[in-house]
C-alpha positions, 0 to 999 in steps of 0.5 A, a space after each residue: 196340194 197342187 200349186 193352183 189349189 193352193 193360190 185358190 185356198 190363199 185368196 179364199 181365206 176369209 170368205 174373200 175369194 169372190 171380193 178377190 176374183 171379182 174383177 177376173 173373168 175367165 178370159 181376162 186371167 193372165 200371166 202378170 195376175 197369175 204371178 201376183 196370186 201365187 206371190 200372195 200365196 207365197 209360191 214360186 212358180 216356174 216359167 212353164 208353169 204359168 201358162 198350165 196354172 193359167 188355164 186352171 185358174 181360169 176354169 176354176 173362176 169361170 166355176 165359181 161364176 157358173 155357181 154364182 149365177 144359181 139361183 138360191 135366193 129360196 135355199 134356206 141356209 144349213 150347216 148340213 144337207 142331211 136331218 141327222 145328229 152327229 154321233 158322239 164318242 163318249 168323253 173319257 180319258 184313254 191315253 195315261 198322264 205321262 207329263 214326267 217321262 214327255 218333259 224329260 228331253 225339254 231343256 227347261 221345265 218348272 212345275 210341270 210347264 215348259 220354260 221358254 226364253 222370253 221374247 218381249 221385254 
């Protein structure tokens, strides 16, 4: 995934993209700005790349507020656009238990769970 992409989905966890970005427009992204997002977004960008992500990041906000001016306070809301169901597969097991020959390489097991060393006292 591009680096811009992923500061994009970093700070629009949560449905908080537009709180985040609210006080950016796209001319007022700058360098300083762009470097706190992808600290966020726990990515270290190159020197070189900060004036390309720059510009991406400004595009993509000046989208989101392009988007934000539609009018759709008469759009009623849906989880899909089209009126169809969703087919189904049949619910059965395909695959065997093999639990046995999967626990094999495990360095603890006790009946039929994996042993781990315990973290909290």
């Amino acid at each position: 995934m591009h680096k811009a992409a992923c500061i994009i989905a970093c700070a629009s966890v949560g449905g908080r993209f537009q709180a985040y970005f609210s006080g950016f427009s796209a001319v007022s992204l700058d360098h300083d700005q762009v470097q706190h997002i992808a600290m966020l977004a726990r990515l270290r960008l190159a020197d070189d790349e900060i004036a390309e992500t720059v510009a991406k990041l400004s595009r993509i906000v000046a989208f989101v507020d392009q988007l934000s001016s539609a009018p759709t306070a008469d759009v009623p809301a849906m989880a899909h656009p089209l009126d169809r169901t969703q087919r189904l597969r049949p619910d059965r097991v395909t695959e065997p238990d093999d639990r046995e020959h999967v626990q094999e390489n495990a360095p603890a097991v006790a009946d039929g769970l994996y042993l781990v060393p315990r973290v909290l006292e």
